[in-house]
C-alpha positions in Angstrom: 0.0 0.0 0.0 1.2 3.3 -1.2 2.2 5.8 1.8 0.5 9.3 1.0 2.9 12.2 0.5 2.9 14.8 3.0 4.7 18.1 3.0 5.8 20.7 5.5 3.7 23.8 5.5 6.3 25.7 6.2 8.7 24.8 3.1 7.0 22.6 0.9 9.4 19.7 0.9 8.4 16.4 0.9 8.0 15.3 4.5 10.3 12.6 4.9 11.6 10.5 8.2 14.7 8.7 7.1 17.8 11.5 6.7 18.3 14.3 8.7 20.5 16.3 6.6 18.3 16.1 3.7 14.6 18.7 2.7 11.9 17.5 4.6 13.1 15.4 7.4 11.1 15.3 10.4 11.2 12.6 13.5 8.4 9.7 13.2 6.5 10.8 15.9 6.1 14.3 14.7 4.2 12.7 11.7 0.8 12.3 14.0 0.7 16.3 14.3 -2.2 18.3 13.0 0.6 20.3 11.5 3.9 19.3 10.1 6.6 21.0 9.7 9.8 19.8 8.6 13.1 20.1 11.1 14.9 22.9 9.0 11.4 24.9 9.3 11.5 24.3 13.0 15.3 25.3 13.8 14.7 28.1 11.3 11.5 29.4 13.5 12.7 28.9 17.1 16.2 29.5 16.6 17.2 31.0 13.5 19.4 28.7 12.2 19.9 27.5 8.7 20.6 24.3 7.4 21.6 23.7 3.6 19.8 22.3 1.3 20.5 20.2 -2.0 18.9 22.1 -4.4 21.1 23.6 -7.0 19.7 26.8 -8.7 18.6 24.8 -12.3 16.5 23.0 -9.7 14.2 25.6 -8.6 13.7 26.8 -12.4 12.3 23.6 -13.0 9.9 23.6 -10.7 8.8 27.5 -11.4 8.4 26.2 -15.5 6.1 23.7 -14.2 3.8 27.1 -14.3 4.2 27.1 -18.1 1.8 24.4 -18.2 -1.1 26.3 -16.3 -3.9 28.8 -16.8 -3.4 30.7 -13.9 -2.4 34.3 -12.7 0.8 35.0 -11.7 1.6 37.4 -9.5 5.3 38.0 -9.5 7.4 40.4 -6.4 10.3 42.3 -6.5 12.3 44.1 -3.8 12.1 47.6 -4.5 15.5 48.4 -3.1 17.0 45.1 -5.5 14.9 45.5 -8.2 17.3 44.6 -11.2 18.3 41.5 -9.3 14.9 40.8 -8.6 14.2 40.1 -11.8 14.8 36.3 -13.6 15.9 35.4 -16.9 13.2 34.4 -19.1 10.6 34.9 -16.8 8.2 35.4 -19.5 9.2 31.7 -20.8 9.2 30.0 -17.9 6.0 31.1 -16.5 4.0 30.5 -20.1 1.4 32.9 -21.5 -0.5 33.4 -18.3 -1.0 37.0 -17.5 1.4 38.4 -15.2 1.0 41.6 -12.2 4.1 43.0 -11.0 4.5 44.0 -7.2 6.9 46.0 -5.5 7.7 45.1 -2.1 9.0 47.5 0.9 7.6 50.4 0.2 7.1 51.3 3.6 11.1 51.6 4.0 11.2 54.5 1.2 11.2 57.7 2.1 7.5 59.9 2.5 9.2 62.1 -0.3 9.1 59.4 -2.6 6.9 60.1 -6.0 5.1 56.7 -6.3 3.1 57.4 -9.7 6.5 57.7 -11.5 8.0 54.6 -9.4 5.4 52.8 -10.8 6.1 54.2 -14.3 9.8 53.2 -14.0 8.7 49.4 -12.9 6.6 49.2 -15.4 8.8 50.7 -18.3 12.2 48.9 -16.8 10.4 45.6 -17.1 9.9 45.9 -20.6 13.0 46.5 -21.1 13.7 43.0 -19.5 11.2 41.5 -21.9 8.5 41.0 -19.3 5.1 42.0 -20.0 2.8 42.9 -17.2 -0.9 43.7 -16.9 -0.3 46.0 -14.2 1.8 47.0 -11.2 1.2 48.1 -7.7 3.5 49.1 -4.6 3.1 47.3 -1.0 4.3 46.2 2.2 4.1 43.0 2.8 5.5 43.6 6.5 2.9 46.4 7.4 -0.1 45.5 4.9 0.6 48.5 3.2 -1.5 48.3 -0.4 -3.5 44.8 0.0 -6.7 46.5 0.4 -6.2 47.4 -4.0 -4.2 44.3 -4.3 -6.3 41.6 -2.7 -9.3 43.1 -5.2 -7.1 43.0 -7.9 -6.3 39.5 -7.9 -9.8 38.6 -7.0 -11.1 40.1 -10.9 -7.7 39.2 -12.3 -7.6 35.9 -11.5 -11.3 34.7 -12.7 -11.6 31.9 -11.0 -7.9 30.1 -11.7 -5.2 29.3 -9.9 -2.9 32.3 -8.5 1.3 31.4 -8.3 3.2 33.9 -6.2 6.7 34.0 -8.0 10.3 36.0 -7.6 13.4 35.4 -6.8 14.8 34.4 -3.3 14.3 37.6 -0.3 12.0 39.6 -2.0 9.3 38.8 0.5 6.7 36.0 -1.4 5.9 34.2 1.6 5.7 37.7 3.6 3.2 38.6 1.1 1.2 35.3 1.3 0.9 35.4 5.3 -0.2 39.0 5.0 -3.0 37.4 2.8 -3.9 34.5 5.1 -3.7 36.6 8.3 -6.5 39.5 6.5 -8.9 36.9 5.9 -8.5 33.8 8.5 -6.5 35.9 11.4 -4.0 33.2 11.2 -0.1 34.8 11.1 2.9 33.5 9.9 1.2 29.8 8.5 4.5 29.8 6.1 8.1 30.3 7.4 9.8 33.3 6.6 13.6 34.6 7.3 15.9 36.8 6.0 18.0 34.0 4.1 17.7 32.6 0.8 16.5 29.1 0.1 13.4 29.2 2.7 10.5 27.9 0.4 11.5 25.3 -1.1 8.3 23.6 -2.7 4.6 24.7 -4.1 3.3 25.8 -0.9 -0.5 25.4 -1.7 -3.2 27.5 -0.2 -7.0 27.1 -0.7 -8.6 30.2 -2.3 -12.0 28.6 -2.7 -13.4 25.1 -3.5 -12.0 24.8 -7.1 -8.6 26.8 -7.1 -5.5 27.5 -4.7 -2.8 30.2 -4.6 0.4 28.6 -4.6 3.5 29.8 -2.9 6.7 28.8 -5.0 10.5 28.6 -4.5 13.0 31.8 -4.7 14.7 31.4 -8.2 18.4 31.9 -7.3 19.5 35.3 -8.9 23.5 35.3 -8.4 23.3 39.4 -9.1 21.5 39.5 -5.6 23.2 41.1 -3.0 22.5 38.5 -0.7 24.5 35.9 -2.4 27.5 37.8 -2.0 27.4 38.5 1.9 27.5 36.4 5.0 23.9 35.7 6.7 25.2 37.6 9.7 25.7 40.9 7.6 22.7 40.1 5.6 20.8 40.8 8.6 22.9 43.9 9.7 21.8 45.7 5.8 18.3 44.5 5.4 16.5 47.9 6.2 13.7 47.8 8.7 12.7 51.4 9.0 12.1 54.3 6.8 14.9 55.4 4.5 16.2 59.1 4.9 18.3 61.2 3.9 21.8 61.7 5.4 24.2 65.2 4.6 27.8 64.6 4.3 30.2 67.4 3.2 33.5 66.4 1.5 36.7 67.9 0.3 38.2 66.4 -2.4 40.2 63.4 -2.0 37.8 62.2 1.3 35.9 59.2 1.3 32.8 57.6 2.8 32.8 54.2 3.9 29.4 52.5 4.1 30.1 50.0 6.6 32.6 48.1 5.2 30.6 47.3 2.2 30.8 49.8 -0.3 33.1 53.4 -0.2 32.2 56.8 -2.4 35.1 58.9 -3.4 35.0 62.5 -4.1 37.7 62.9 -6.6 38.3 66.8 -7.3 36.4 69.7 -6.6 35.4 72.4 -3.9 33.5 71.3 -1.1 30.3 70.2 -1.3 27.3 68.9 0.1 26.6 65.1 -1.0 22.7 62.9 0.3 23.0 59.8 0.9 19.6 57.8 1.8 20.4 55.5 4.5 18.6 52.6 6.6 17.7 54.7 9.9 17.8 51.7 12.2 
């Protein structure tokens, strides 16, 4: 008799009981819990630790072309402050001919200033220019629940009744987004694990949207131009902002530097002294 396949609700791995230091592995007695989630999902949660996976990045494109063969909507987030690396090669390809929206995430962290009719503009035009064609695109917080109100309507009339796949690369907040989603209409927060580290989903995460059709949370494609691929997880959470971005004044003679904590340095070459803004994180 055929065991049923189970997977963790955190992740989407396969549930599986035999190796530890593989996706999906869970103790036998956890398997009689109303809800399963997988070991890495649990360290991950209570302690913040991360444990490899086995996935290589050609991986997770394969499972995101399985979209291809769909009618769905797809709804597909970027991180506003990583927005070229947000973006995947042949995105258009792999995800078929269903229509696409396009959602910026964080824009609580930009600054009040900010003119959000020509951000939109800029997304819109910039991923064109990538060879992505989108119905529409909108600006939100998946952290706060800044812009669901619009978006949550949205994808109701967009979507007509089919499935919905929530797609982007790793970090840019897709499983944020989904919880904000659940929690607005059951009350129920954080159902899929979340952390600042790339690699967290690594399956179709499905979730019911009515009798007939589910919205799917899907693994971070790997996008080696990502910031977060070329620092440590420890500094990764020292330059995630978490608060508003403002302006900062320096004044420079010529030949000074700035350092921006060890990461990245801006040299004034030649010139009288001036006034240069920098928008920083104002944790």
């Amino acid at each position: 008799m055929m065991e049923e396949l189970m997977y963790c609700e955190g992740c989407g791995a396969e549930i599986q009981t035999k190796e530890k230091t593989k996706s999906g592995f869970v103790p036998r007695s956890a398997l009689d819990s109303e809800h399963i989630i997988c070991q890495r999902c649990f360290r991950l949660k209570h302690y913040n630790e991360v444990q490899d996976v086995e996935y290589s990045d050609d991986d997770y494109l394969r499972m995101i072309n399985k979209i291809s063969d769909t009618n769905s909507l797809v709804v597909k987030i970027v991180d506003i402050f990583d927005f070229n690396g947000s973006f995947i090669s042949g995105f258009q390809r792999l995800t078929g001919n269903n229509p696409i929206i396009l959602i910026g995430n964080k824009v609580d962290l930009l600054p009040k200033s900010t003119n959000k009719s020509k951000l939109i503009h800029w997304m819109k035009k910039t991923a064109s220019e990538f060879g992505l064609t989108v119905q529409d695109v909108f600006l939100a917080s998946a952290e706060k629940g800044l812009g669901f109100d619009i978006i949550e309507k949205e994808i109701e009339e967009r979507r007509n009744g089919k499935d919905v796949y929530v797609v982007g690369c790793t970090n840019v907040g897709k499983s944020t987004f989904i919880n904000q989603l659940i929690n607005r209409s059951s009350g129920v927060k954080n159902a899929i694990t979340t952390s600042y580290f790339p690699g967290t989903t690594l399956g179709f995460i499905q979730i019911p949207l009515d009798r007939k059709s589910n919205m799917y949370d899907t693994p971070g494609v790997v996008n080696r131009r990502q910031l977060v691929h070329y620092v440590s997880d420890k500094d990764l959470k020292v330059i995630t902002p978490k608060k508003e971005i403002k302006p900062k004044v320096y004044q420079l003679q010529d030949k000074q530097t700035l350092f921006f904590g060890g990461f990245a340095r801006f040299d004034f070459e030649k010139g009288m002294k001036q006034s240069f803004v920098c928008y920083l994180s104002n944790d």
